[in-house]
Every structure is written in structure tokens, then in C-alpha cells.
N, CA, C and O of each residue as an XYZ file, in Angstrom:
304
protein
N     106.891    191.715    228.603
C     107.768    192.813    228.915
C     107.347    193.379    230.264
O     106.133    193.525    230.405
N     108.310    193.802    231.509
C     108.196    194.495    232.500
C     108.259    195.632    232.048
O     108.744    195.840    230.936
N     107.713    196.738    232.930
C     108.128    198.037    232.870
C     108.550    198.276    234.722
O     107.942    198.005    235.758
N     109.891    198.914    234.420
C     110.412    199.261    235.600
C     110.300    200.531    236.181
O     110.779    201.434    235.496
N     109.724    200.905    237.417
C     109.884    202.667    237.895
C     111.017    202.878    238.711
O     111.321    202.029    239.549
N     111.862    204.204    238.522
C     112.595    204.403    239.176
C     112.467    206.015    239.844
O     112.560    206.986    239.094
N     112.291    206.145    241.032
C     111.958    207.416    242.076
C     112.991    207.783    242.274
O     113.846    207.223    242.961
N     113.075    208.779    241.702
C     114.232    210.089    242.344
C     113.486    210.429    244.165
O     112.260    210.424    244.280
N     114.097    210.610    245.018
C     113.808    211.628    246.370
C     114.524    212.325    246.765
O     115.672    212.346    246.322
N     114.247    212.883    247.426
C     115.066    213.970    248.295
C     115.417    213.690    249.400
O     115.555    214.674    250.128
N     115.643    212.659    249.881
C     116.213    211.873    250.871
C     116.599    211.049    250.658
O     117.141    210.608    251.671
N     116.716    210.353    249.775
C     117.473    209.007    249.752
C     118.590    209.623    248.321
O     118.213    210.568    247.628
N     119.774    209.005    248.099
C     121.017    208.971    247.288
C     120.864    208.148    245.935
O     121.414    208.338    244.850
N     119.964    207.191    246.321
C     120.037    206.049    245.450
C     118.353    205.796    244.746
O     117.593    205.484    245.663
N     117.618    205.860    243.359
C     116.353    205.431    243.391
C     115.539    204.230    244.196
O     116.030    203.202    244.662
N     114.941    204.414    244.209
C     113.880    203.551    244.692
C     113.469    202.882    243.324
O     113.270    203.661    242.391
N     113.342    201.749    243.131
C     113.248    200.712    241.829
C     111.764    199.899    242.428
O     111.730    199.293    243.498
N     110.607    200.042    241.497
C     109.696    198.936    241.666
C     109.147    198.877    240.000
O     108.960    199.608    239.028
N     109.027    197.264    240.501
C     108.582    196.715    238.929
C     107.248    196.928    238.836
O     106.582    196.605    239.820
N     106.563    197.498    237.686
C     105.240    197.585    237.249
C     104.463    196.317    236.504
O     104.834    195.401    235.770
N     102.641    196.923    237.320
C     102.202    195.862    236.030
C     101.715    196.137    234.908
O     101.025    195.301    234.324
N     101.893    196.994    234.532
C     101.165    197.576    233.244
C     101.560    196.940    231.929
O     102.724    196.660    231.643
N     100.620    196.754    231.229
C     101.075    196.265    229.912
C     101.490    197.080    228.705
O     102.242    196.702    227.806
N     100.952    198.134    228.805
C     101.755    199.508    228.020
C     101.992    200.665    228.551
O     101.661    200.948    229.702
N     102.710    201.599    227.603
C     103.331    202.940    228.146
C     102.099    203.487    229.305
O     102.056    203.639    230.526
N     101.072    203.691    228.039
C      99.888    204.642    228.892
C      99.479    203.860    229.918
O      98.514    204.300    230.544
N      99.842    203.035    230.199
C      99.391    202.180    231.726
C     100.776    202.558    232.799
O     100.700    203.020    233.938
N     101.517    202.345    232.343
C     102.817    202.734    233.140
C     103.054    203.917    233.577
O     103.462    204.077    234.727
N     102.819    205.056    232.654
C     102.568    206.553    232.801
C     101.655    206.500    234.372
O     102.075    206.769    235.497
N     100.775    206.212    234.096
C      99.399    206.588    235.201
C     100.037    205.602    236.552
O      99.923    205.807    237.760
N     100.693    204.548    235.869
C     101.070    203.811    237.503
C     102.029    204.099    238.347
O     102.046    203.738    239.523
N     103.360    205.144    237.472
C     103.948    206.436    237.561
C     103.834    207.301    238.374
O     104.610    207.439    239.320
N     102.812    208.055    238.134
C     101.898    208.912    238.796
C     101.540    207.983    240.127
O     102.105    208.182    241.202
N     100.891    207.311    240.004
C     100.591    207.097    241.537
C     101.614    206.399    242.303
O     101.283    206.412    243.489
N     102.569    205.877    242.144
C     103.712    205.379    242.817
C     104.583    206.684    243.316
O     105.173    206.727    244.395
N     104.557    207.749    242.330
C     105.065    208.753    242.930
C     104.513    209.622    243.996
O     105.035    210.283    244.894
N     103.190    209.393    243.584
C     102.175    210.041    244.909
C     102.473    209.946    246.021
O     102.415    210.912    246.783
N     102.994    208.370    246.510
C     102.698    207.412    247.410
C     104.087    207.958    248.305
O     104.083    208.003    249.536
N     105.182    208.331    247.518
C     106.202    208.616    247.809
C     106.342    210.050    248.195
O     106.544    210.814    247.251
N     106.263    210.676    249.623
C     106.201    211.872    249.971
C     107.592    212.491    249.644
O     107.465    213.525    248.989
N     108.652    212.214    249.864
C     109.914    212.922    249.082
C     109.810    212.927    247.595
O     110.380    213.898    247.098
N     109.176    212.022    246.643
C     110.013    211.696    245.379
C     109.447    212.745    245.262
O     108.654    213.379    245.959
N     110.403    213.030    243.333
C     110.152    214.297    242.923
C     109.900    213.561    241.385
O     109.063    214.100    240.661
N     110.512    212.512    240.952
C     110.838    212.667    239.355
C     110.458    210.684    239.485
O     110.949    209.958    240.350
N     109.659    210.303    238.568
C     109.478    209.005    238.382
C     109.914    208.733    236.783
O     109.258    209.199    235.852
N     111.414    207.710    236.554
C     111.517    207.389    234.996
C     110.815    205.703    235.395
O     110.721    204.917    236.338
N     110.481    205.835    234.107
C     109.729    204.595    233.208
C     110.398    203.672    232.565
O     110.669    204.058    231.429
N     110.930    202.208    232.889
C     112.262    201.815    231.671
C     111.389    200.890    231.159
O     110.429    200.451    231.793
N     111.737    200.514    229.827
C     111.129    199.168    229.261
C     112.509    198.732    229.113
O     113.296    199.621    228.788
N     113.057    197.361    229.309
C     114.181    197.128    229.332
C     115.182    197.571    229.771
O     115.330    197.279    230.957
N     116.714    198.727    228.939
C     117.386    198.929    229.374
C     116.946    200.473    228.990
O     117.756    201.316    229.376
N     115.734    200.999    228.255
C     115.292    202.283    227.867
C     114.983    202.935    228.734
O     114.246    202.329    229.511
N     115.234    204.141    229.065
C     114.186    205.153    229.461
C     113.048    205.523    228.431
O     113.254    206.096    227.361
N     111.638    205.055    228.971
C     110.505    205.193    227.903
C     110.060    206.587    228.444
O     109.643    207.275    227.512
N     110.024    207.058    229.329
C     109.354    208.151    229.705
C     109.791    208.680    231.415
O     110.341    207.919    232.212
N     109.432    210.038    231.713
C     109.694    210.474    232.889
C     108.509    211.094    233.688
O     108.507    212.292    233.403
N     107.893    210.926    234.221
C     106.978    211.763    235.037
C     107.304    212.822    236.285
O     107.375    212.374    237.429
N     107.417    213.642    236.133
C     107.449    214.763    237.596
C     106.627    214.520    238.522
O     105.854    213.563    238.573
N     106.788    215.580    239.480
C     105.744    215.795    240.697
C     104.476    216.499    239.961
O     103.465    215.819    240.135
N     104.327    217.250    239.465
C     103.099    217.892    239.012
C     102.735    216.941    238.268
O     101.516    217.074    238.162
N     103.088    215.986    237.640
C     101.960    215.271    236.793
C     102.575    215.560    235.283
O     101.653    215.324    234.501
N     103.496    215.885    234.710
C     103.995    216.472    233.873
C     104.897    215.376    233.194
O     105.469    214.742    234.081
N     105.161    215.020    232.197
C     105.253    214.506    230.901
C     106.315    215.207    229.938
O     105.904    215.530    228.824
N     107.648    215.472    230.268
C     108.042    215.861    228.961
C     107.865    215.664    227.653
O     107.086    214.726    227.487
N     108.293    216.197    226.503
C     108.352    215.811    225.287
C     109.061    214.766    224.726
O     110.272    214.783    224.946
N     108.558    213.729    223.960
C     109.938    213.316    223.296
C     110.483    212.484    224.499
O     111.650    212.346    224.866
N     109.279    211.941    225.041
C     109.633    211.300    226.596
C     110.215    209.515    225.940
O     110.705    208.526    226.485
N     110.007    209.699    225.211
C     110.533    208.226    224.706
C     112.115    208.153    224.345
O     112.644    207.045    224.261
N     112.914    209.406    224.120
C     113.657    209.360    223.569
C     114.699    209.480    224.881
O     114.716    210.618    225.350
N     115.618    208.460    225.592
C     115.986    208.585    226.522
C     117.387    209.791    226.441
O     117.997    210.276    227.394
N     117.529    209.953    225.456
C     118.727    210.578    224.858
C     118.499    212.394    225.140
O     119.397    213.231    225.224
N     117.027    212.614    225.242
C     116.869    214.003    225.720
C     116.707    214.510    226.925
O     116.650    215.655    227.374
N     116.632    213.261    227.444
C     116.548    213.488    228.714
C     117.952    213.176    230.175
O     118.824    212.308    230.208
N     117.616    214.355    231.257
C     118.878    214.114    232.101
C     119.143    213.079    232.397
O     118.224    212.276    232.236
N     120.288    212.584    232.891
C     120.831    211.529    233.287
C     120.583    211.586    234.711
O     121.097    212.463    235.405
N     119.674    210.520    235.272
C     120.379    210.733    236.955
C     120.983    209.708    237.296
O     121.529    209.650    238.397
């Protein structure tokens, strides 16, 4: 299984898409985090396993709830 990141910014219209290597969530989470680092505009990093949203990471480092459930979360 891939896990895919997708970067929200504040300059660009469209995400920024890079494939991860992590072999699970909690690896993807943290690779999340630093892909978003790397990215001086982004603001919001989602996590897909397949066609899911598994999770979302912010700029602060922040983790919603219920981050698995793509259904609670906004659409961008």
C-alpha cells in the first residue's frame, strides 16, 4: 500500500501530491509533518491510503479527531 500526501498552500490553486514511504499511519503522520515543513506556504497536509482520507495534519502539528474518518472532515 502507498500512502499519498496532499498540501494545501497559499499560493498555489491546486495540491501539491507526493507519494510517501511509510508503511503505516503513524509513519505517514510524522512524514506529513515534515513534508509540510518543507513547504513554506502549505498550511494543511491530508494523508490518503487509497481513495481514503486517513488523516489531516495542520501547520501547528495538529491532528484532528476522528482523523480517519474522511467523512468529518472538510472537503478541499
Amino acid at each position: 500500500m502507498t500512502y499519498f500526501c496532499f498540501i494545501e498552500s497559499a499560493i498555489l490553486s491546486v495540491p501539491h501530491m507526493e507519494p510517501m514511504m511509510a508503511d503505516d499511519l503513524d509513519e505517514a503522520k510524522l512524514e506529513a509533518e515534515a513534508l509540510l515543513a518543507q513547504h513554506s506556504s502549505g498550511y494543511v497536509a491530508h494523508i490518503f491510503d487509497d481513495d481514503e482520507r486517513a488523516a489531516t495534519i495542520r501547520r501547528d502539528g495538529s491532528t484532528p479527531p476522528n482523523s480517519r474518518d474522511h467523512k468529518e472532515l472538510p472537503a478541499f
